[in-house]
C-alpha positions in Angstrom: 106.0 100.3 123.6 108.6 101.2 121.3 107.5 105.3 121.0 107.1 105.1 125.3 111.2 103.9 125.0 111.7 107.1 122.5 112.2 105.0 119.2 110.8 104.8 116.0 109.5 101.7 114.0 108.5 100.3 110.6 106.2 97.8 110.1 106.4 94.6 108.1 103.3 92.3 108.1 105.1 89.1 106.9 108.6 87.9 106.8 109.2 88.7 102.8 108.1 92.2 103.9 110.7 92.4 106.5 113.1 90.8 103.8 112.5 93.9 101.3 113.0 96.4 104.1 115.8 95.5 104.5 117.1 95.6 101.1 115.9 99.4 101.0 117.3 100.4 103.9 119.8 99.5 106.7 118.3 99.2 109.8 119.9 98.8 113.3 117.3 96.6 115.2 114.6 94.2 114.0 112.3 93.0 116.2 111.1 89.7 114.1 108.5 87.7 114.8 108.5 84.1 114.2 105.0 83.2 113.1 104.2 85.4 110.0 102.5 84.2 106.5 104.4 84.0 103.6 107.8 83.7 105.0 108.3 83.0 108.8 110.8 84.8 111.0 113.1 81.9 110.8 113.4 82.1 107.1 113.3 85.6 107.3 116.2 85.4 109.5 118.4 83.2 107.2 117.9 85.6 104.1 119.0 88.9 105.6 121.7 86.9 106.8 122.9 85.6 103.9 122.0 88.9 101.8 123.2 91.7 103.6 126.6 92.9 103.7 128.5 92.8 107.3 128.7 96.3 107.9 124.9 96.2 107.1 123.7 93.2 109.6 120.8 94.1 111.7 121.0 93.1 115.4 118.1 90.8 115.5 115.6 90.3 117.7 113.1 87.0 118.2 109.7 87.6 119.3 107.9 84.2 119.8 104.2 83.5 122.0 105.2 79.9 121.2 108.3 79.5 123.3 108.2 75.5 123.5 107.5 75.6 119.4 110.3 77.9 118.7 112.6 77.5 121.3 115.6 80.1 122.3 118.4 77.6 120.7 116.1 76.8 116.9 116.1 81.4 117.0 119.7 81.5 117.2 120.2 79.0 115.5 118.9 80.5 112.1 121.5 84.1 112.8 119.1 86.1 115.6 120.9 87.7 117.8 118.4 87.7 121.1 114.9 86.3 122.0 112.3 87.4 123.7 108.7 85.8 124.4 105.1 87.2 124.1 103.8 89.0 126.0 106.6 91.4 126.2 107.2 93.2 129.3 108.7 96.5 129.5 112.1 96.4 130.9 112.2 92.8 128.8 112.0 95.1 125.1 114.3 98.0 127.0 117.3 95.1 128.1 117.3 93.6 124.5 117.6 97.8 122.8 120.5 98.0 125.0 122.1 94.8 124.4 121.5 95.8 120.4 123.4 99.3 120.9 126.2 97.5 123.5 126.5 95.4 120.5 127.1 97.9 118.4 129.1 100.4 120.2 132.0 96.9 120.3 
């Protein structure tokens, strides 16, 4: 979906993953998941958070099937920045991009 919206994407299979991109590189966006092994997307969350600098702070993005589990308010919560649920729908993953580079452009 990403590549059809004319954007690139890394991978990270589990939340500590995601954590250790992040330390290599600065990234505008992160589309996190919130049920990963290792480290969930919650944790996740709170350790970019509290690691990167503020010039450095990724817009992030929850990405939950579990909606009623992890609810919109427990994502914010722990620093993300938007949520969407599972499945996603098109114009859903293009909305949240441009709130992400409104955010930015502030």
């Amino acid at each position: 979906m990403l590549k059809r919206l004319g954007h690139d994407a890394d991978l990270a299979v589990n939340g500590k993953e995601a954590v250790q991109a992040l330390e290599s590189r600065p990234y505008q966006i992160v589309f996190m998941d919130i049920q990963m092994p290792e480290m969930d997307g919650l944790e996740a969350t709170r350790i970019i958070r509290e690691r990167c600098l503020s010039a450095e702070q990724p817009h992030i993005v929850a990405l939950t099937a579990f909606n009623l589990v992890y609810g919109r308010e427990m994502c914010l919560s722990a620093g993300m920045d938007d949520y969407l649920s599972k499945p996603l729908i098109m114009e859903e993953l293009r909305a949240a991009i441009e709130n992400c580079i409104a955010h930015r452009a502030k």
